[in-house]
N, C-alpha and C positions, 0 to 999 in steps of 0.2 A: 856082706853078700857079694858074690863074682856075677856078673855084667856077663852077659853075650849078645852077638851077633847073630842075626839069623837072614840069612838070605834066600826068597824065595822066587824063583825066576818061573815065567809062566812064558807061554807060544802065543797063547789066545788074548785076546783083549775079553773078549765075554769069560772067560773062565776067572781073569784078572778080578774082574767085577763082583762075580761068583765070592771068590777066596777073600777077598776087604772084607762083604759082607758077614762071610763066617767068622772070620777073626772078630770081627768090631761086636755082633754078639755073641760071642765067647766071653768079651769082655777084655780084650787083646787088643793094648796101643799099637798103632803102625805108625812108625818114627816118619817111613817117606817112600811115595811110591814111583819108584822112574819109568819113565815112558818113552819110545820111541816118538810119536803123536800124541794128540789129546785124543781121550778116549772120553765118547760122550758117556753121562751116568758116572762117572766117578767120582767129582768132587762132592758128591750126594752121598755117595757109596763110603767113602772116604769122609766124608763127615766136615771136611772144608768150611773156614766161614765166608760169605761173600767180602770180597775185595772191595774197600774204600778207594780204590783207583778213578773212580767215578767219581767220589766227592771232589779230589784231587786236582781231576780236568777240569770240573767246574769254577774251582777257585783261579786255577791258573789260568783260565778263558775270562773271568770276570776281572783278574790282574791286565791280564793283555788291552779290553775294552779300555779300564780304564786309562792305562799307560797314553792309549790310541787316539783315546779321550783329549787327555789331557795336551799333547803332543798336537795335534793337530788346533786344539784351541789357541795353544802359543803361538803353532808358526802362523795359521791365518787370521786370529784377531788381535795378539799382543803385538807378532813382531814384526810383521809383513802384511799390514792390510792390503788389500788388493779389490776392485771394483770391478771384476769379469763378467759381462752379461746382466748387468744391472743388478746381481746379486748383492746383498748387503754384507756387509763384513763388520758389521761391528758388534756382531750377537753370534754365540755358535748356539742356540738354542732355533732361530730361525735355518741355519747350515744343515742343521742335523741330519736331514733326508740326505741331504748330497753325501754326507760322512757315514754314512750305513754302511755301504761296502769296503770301506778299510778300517770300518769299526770291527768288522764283522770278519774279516781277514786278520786284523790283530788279534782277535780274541784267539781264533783256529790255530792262528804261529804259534802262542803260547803257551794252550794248552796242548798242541801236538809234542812241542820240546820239551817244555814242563813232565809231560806223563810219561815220557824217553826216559827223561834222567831221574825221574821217580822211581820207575817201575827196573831202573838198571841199581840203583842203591838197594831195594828194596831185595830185589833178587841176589844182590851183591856178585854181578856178573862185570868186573869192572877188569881191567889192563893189568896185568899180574899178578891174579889172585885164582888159585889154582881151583881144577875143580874137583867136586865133591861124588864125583860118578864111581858108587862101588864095581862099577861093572860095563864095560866101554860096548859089550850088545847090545845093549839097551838106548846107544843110536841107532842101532841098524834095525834089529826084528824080534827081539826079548823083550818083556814087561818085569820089572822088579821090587819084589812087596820088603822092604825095609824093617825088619825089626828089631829092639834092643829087648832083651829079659832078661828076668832074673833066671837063676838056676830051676829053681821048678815050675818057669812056663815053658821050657824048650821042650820037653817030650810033647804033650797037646798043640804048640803053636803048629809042632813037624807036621804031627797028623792030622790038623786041621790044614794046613798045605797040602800034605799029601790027596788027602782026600776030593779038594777041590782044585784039582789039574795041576798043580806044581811039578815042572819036569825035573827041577834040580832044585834042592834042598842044602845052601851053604852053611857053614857055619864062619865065622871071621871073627 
């Protein structure tokens, strides 16, 4: 069976919304939808699953604590005891109030850098890797409904486009 492209370019963000919805009950996979902006209601409309990027942060903020943890345990009780202000230094469980705010600071470094280079792999947005934009409007003021089909969904995907605001109807 021959494969096609369909490209459906819309003006409106509401109409954008409109057309996912008609497609997806039609029963019409949409490969990918490009956006100038995030348009709110879409990734619902589009059928999206929520992002683990959350879990992600949380581990690499719990990495960070502990590093921060650990680090500061060395330098002020193993390696460098120090007696400041009558403070004890020979327990970091008694320190621990003082060590809050650069526990607390490590955790935010880590998971702020951590979820960078997460979310830059994951997107595969990396230093010489070209991109995937069928249609270079679609940074400026165009929305783009992505489709692959087989040969007898393209007359319905058209007129399911058409129908619901598509100004232009590609084939590729």
């Amino acid at each position: 069976m021959s494969h096609k492209t369909i490209h459906g370019i819309y003006d409106d963000d509401a109409l954008l919304i409109n057309g996912v919805k008609e497609l997806r009950s039609a029963g019409i996979e949409i490969a990918e939808v490009f956006c100038p902006y995030p348009v709110h209601g879409l990734d619902k409309a589009f059928g999206l699953k929520h992002t683990r990027l959350a879990i992600c942060a949380f581990i690499y903020a719990l990495c960070g604590v502990s590093l921060g943890a650990f680090m500061m345990w060395y330098m002020n009780i193993m390696d460098w005891p120090m007696n400041i202000g009558g403070k004890p230094s020979f327990s970091f469980v008694e320190n621990v109030t003082a060590f809050m705010p650069i526990l607390f600071e490590c955790g935010v470094f880590c998971a702020a850098h951590g979820i960078v280079i997460t979310f830059l792999l994951r997107s595969w947005i990396l230093p010489g890797v070209s991109n995937s934009n069928p249609d270079p409007r679609t940074t400026d003021d165009k929305f783009l409904v992505l489709l692959h089909l087989d040969e007898g969904g393209v007359d319905s995907a058209a007129s399911i486009l058409k129908s619901s605001g598509a100004t232009e109807i590609n084939e590729a």
